[in-house]
C-alpha positions in Angstrom: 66.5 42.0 6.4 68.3 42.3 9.3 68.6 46.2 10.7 71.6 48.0 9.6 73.7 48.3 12.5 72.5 44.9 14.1 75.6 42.5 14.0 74.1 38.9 12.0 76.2 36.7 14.5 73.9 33.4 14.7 76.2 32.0 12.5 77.3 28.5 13.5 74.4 29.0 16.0 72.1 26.1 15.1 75.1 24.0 15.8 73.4 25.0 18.9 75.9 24.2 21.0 75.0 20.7 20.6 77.6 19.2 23.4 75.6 21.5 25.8 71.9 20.1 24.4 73.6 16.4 24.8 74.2 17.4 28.4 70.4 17.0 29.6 68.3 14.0 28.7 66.1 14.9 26.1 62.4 14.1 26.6 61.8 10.4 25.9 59.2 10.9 23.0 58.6 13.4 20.2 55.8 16.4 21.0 52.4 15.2 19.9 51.8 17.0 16.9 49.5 15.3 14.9 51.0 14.5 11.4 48.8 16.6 8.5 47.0 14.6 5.9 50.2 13.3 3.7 49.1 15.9 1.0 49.1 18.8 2.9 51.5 20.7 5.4 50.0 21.5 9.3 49.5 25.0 9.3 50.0 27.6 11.8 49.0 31.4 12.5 51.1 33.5 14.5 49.6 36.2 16.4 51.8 39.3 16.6 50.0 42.2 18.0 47.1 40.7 20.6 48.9 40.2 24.4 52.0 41.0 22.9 52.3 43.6 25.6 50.9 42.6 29.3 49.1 45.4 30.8 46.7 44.6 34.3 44.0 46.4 32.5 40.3 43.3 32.5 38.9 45.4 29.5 42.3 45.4 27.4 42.5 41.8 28.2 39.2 40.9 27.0 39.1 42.5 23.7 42.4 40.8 23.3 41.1 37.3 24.5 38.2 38.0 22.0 40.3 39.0 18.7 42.6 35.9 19.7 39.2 33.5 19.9 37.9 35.1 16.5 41.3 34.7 15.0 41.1 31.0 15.7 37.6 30.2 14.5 38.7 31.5 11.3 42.2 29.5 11.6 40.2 26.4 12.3 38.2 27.0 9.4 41.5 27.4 7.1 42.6 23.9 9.1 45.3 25.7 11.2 46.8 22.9 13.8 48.6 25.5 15.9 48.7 29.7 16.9 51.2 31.7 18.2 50.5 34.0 20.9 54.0 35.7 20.3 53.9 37.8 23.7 56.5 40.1 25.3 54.9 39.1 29.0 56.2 35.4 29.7 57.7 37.6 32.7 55.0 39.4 33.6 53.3 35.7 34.0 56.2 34.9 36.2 55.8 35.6 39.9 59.4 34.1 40.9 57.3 32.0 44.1 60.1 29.8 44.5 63.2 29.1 46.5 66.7 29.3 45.6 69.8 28.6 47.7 71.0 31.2 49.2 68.3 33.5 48.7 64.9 32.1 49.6 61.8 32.9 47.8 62.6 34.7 45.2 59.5 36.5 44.6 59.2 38.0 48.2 62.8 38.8 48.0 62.7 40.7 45.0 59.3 42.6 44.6 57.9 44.8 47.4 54.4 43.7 47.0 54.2 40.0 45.8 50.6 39.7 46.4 50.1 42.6 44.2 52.9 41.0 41.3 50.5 37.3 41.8 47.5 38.8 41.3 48.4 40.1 37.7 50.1 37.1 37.5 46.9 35.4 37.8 44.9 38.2 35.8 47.3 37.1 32.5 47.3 33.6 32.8 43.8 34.0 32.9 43.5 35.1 29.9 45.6 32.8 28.6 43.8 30.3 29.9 40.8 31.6 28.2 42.4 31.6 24.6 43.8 27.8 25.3 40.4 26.3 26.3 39.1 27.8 23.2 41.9 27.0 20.8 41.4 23.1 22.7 37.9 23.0 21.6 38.8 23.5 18.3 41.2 21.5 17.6 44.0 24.0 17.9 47.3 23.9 19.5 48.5 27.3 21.9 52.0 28.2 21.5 53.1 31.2 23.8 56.6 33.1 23.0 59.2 33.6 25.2 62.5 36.4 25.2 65.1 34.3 26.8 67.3 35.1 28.6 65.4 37.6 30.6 64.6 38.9 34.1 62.6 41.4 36.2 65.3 44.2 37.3 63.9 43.6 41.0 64.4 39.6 40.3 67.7 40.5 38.8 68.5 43.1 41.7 68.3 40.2 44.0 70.4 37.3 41.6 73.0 39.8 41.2 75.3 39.0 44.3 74.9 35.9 44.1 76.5 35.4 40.7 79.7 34.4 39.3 80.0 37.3 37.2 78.7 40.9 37.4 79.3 40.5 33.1 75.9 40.0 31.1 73.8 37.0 33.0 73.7 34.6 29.8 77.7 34.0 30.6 77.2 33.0 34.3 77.1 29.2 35.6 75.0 26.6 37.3 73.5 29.2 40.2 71.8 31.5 36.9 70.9 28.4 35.1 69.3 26.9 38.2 67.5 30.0 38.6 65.7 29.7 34.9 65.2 25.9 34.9 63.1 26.4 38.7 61.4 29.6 36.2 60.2 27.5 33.4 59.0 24.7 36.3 56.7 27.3 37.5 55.5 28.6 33.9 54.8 25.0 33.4 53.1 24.4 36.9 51.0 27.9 36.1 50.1 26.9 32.9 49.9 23.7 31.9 47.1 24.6 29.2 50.0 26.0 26.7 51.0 23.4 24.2 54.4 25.2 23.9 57.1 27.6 24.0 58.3 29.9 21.0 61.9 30.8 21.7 63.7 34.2 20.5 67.1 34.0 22.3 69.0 37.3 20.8 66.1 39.7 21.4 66.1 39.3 25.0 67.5 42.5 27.1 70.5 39.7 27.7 70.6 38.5 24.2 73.0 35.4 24.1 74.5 36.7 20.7 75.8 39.7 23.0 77.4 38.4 25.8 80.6 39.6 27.2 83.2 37.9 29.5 84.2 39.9 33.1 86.7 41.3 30.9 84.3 43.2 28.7 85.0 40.5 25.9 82.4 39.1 23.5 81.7 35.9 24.1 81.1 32.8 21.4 77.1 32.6 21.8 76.8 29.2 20.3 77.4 26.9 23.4 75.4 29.9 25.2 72.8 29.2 22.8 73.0 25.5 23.3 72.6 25.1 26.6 69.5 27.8 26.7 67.8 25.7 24.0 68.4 22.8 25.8 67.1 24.1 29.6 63.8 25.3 27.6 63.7 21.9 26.0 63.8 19.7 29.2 61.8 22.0 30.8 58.9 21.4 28.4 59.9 17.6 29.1 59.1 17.3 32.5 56.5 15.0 33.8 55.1 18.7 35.6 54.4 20.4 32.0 52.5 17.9 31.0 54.7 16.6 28.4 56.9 16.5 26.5 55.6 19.9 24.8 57.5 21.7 21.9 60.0 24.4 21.6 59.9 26.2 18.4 63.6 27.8 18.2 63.0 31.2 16.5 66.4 31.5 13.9 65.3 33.9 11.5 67.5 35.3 8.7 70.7 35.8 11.3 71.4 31.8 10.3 72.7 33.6 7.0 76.5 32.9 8.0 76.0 29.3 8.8 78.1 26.9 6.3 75.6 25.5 4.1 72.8 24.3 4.0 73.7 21.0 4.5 75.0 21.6 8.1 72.1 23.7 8.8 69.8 20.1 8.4 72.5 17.9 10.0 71.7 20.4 13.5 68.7 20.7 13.1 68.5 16.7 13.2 71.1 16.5 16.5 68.5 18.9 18.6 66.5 17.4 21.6 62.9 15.9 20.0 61.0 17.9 21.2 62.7 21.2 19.2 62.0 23.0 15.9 63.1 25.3 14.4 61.7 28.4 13.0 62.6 30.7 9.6 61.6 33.1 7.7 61.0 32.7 4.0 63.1 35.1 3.0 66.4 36.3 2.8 66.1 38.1 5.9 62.8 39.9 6.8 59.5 39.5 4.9 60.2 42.8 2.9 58.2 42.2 -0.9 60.1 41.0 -3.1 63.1 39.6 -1.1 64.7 36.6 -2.8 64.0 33.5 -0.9 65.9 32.0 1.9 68.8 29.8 0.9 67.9 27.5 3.7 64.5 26.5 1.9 66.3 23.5 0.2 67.2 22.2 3.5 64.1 21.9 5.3 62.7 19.4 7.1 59.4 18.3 8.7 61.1 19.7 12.2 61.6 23.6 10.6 58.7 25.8 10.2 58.9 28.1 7.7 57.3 31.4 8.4 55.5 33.9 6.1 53.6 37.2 6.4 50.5 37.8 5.4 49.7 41.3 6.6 52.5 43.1 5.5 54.4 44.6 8.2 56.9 45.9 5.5 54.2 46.3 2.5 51.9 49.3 3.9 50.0 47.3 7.0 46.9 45.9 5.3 45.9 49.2 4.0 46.7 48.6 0.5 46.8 45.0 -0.7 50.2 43.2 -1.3 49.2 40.2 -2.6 52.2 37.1 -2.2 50.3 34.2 -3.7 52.6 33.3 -6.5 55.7 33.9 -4.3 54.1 31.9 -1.7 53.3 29.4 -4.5 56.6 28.8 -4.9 58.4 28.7 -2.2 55.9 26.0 -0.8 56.9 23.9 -3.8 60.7 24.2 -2.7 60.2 23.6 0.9 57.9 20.7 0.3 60.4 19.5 -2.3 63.2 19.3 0.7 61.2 17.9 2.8 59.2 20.3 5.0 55.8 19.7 6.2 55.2 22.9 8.2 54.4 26.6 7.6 53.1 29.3 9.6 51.6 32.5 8.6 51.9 35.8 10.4 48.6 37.4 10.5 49.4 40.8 12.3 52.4 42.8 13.7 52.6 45.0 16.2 49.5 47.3 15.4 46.0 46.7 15.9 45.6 49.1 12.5 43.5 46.7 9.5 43.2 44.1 11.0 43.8 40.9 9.3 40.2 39.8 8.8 38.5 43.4 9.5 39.5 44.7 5.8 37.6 42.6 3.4 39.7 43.8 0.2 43.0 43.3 1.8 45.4 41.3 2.5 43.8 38.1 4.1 44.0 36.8 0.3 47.4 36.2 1.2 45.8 33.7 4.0 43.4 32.0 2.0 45.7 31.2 -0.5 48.6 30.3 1.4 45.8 28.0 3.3 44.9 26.5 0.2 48.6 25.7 -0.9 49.1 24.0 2.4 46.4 21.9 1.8 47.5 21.2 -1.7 51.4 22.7 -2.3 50.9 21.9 -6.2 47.5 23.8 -6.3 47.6 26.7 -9.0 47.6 29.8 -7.0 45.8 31.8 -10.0 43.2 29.6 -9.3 42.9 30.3 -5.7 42.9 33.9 -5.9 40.2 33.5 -8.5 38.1 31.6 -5.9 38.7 34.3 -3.5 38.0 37.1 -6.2 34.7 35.4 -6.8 33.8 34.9 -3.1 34.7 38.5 -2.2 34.0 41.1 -5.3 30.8 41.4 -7.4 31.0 39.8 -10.7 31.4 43.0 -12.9 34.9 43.7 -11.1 36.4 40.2 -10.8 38.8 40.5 -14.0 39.8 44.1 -12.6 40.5 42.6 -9.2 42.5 39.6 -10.4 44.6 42.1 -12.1 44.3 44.6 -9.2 46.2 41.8 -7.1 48.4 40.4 -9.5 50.1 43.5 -9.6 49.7 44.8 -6.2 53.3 43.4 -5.0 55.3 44.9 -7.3 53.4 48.2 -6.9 54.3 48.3 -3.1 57.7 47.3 -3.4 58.3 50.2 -6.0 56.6 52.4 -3.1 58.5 50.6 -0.3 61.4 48.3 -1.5 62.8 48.7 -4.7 65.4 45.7 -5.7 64.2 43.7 -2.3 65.7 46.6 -0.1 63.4 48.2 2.3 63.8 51.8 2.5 61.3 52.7 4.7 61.3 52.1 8.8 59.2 48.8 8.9 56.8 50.6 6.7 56.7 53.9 8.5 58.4 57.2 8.6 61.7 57.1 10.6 62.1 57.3 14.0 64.5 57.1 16.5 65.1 53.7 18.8 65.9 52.8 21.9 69.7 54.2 22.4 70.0 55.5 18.6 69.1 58.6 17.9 67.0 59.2 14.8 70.4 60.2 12.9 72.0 57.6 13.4 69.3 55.4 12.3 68.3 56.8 9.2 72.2 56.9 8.2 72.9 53.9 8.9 69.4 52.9 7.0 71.0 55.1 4.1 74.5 53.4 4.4 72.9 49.6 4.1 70.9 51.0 0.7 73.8 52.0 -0.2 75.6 48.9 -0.1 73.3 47.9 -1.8 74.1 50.2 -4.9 71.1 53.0 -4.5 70.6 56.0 -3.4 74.3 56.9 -4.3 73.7 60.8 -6.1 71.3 63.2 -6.0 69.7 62.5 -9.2 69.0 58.8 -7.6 66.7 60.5 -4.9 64.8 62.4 -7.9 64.4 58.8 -10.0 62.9 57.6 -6.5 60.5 60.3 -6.2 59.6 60.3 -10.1 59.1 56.0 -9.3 57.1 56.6 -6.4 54.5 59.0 -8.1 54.4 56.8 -10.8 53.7 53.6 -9.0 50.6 55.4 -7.2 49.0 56.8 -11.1 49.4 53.1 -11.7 47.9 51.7 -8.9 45.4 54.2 -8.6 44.1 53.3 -12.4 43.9 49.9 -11.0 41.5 51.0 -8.6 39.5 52.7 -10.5 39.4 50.0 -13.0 37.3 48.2 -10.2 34.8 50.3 -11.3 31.4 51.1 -9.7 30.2 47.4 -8.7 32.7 47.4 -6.5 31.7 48.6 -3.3 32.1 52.2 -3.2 33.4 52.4 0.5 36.4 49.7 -0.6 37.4 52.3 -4.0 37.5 55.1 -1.0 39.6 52.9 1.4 41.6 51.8 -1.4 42.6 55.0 -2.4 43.1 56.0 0.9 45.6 53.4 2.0 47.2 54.1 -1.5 47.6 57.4 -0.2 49.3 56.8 3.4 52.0 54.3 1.6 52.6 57.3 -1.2 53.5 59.2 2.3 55.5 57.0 3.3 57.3 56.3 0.1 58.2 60.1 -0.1 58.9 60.7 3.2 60.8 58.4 4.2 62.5 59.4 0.6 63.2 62.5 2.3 64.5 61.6 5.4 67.1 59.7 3.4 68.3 62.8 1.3 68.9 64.9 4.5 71.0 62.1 5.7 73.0 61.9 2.2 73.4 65.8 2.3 74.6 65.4 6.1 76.7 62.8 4.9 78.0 64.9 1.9 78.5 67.7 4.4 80.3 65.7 6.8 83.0 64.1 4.2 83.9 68.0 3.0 82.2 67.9 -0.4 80.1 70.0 -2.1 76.4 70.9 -0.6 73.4 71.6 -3.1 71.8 74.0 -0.8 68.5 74.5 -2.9 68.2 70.6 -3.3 68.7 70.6 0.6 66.3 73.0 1.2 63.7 71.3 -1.7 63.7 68.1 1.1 63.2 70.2 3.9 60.7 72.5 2.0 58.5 68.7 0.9 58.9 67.4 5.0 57.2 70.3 6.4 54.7 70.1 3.7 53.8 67.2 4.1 53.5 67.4 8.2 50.9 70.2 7.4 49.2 68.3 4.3 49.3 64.7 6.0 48.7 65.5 9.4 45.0 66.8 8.5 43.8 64.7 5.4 44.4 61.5 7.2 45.2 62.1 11.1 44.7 58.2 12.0 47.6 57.4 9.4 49.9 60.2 10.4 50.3 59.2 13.9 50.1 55.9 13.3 53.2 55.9 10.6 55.5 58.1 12.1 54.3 61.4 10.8 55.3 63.0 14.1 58.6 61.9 13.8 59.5 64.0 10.5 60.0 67.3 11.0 62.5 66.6 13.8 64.8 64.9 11.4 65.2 68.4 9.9 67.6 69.2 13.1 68.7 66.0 13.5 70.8 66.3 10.4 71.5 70.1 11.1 69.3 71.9 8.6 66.9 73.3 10.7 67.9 77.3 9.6 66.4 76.1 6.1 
């Protein structure tokens, strides 16, 4: 789902500027990405939490390089052909040591100690390095993600006069674009272990969906788009990369405005060789439940289409979600089409449960998603049985199949009734970046209730009454597990039950105090004791939360609660 507030403006985007893409010579061969078997799809894991942040700390580093290497082994196992280090740091990697008419060097120009910039330069790449070699050796291609377009302040500092435009870079002309194709020619000559480039192009502090003329205009992003697609693309097809080497074009749900399908394949087809492009499965983000994307019936083998496993919107791994027969099906439409790739998110941006480390969770979603790219028509019942049987002790094997079966469409009563999320990417709300917690927990409230919920008063009571009554039913799930099951998994179990309950009414909460503001706001009527119910059940459950489960608290947001009491103006309550 895309955030409330966010404009969904990709719309003709994978037109992708396609006169701008025919402008450079594409490479002269296709990536080699060896075909799967012509049963199965090539899988992929995507890696969203280890050197996602850069940091020049060696112990950091290693126990990131380590996770990455584990995470591999047991890709390779699955029969993975490619991970996805999806990193925030392509600049930090970047030391800008090269010239550029008028300036110079850029590097020496812009930062006041460029030894010390090269020498965590070298300390990433390093590690990158490390991850590479091992994903090499077994048989695994390394993808790194880039935020394009994107620069230093002290490398923009310096660019800055010299520009066309003081407007948003991504509108400027040749000198800007000369300045990022020398960029990626470094990256390349720095790293020419990394298989490829994963490309997000409007999450970049210079997103090219928000560009604005010298006027202060927006500007059309798709021939923006275009020609930033096709500078990464000839980048990666330069005899100095080693290449040519892939570009995985991350689109995500924000293709939702493009005209049909049909169109959507036709551009896909018209991009340099050497391009993909990647989507979600579902209508938006991977939020349980969410009806599928309408771009599955027009795949092809050049989209990879992206699913999560750990559920960064179904309660982090500490309660499973299990998506096999969702999965299942989707495989079967996007196979049907005529897709041939998938990918599988294995983390977000947490190192909490990790993917592998919680033995009961939800790394059935990998296994079986492995198993239906090895076989799209397999039966996913009889996957999860398989797991079930490797994993649990025979006395609690029909309890757990039944556990898991319904362990979906308990979380999304917790988290997501109807395919809405209504928590803050499974967390309490909290404010971000220039909005203020208000304003995003209204406009969270106004998106639900476009949606048709959350409209009255007695709708927040029938969510609280649904949210108790989703964790009694879960929790008689667990204990049906009964004692073969390893006691320390029933206590964990119950635990993570009990940090997405918290969520679920919390975030509940937060919601109602925004309604009431709202109802305030517009001159009608204010239930005071309902008001002061919500902020009574906040600050009770700061106290009650914040000691039975610390770890969870902090890590979902629980310190974010009580100040939305006086962010909606009830604080006298």
């Amino acid at each position: 789902m895309a955030e409330p507030g966010r404009a969904v403006v990709l719309a003709p985007v994978l037109a992708i500027g396609l006169a701008a893409c025919a402008a450079l010579p594409p490479p002269a061969t296709a990536p080699p990405t060896p075909p799967p078997p012509a049963s199965s799809l090539d899988l992929a894991f995507v890696d969203h939490h280890h050197l996602r942040q850069l940091e020049p700390d060696p112990e950091r580093l290693a126990r990131h390089v380590s996770a990455i290497r584990a995470n591999i082994d047991r890709g390779a196992d699955l029969g993975i052909g490619s991970y996805v280090v999806f990193s925030r740091g392509f600049e930090d990697v970047q030391t800008y040591d090269f010239a550029i008419e008028p300036i110079g060097n850029v590097g020496a120009a812009a930062f006041p100690d460029p030894a010390a910039r090269a020498a965590d330069a070298a300390l990433y790449l390093g590690a990158l390095r490390d991850v590479a070699t091992h994903a090499h050796a077994r048989g695994v291609r390394l993808i790194f993600h880039t935020n394009q377009l994107s620069f230093p302040d002290e490398v923009l500092a310096v660019l800055r006069p010299h520009m066309a435009t003081a407007a948003a870079p991504c509108v400027d002309g040749p000198f800007l674009w000369s300045v990022y194709r020398a960029k990626l020619a470094a990256f390349w000559r720095a790293a020419p272990f990394v298989d490829g480039l994963q490309l997000t192009a409007d999450e970049a502090d210079m997103s090219v969906t928000e560009c604005v003329d010298a006027d202060g205009r927006p500007v059309d992003p798709d021939a923006i788009l275009g020609r930033l697609v096709a500078e990464t693309a000839g980048s990666a097809g330069t005899p100095g990369a080693g290449a040519p080497k892939e570009v995985q074009v991350r689109a995500w749900g924000r293709l939702a405005d493009l005209a049909g399908g049909a169109a959507f394949a036709a551009a896909v087809d018209r991009l340099p060789p050497n391009v993909v492009v990647s989507i979600k499965h579902t209508e938006g983000d991977f939020v349980p439940l969410a009806p599928a994307s309408h771009l599955l019936d027009h795949v092809g083998p050049r989209v990879v289409v992206e699913f999560d496993a750990w559920g960064e919107y179904a309660g982090w791994n500490a309660f499973p979600a299990y998506l096999g027969d969702v999965f299942a099906a989707r495989i079967r439409r996007l196979v049907a089409a005529g897709g041939r790739r998938v990918a599988v998110r294995i983390n977000w941006n947490s190192s909490a449960n990790p993917i592998f480390g919680v033995p009961y969770g939800n790394a059935v979603n990998v296994a079986v998603l492995a198993g239906l790219a090895k076989d799209p028509e397999a039966d996913p019942d009889a996957l999860l049985r398989a797991w079930i049987g490797e994993t649990y002790p025979a006395p609690s094997r029909e309890a757990a199949f039944a556990l898991y079966k319904a362990s979906a469409s308990l979380v999304a009563r917790l988290f997501s009734p109807e395919g809405v999320d209504l928590t803050d990417h499974g967390r309490a709300f909290r404010g971000r970046q220039s909005r203020d917690q208000r304003e995003r927990i209204a406009g969270m409230l106004a998106y639900v209730q476009s949606h048709g919920g959350l409209t009255t008063q007695e709708a927040f009571e029938a969510r609280r009454r649904s949210i108790d009554q989703a964790r009694r039913d879960a929790s008689a799930r667990v204990a049906a597990l009964g004692d073969a099951a390893p006691a320390a998994w029933r206590t964990d179990l119950a635990r993570g039950l009990q940090s997405l309950w918290r969520v679920a009414r919390t975030t509940t909460d937060q919601l109602e105090l925004a309604y009431w503001h709202g109802e305030r706001s517009a001159g009608r009527p204010v239930d005071s004791a309902a008001v002061s119910a919500a902020v009574r059940r906040i600050r009770d459950a700061v106290a009650e939360w914040s000691v039975e489960d610390p770890e969870a608290f902090d890590r979902l947001n629980g310190a974010e609660l009580l100040p939305t009491i006086a962010a909606f103006g009830f604080e006298t309550l």
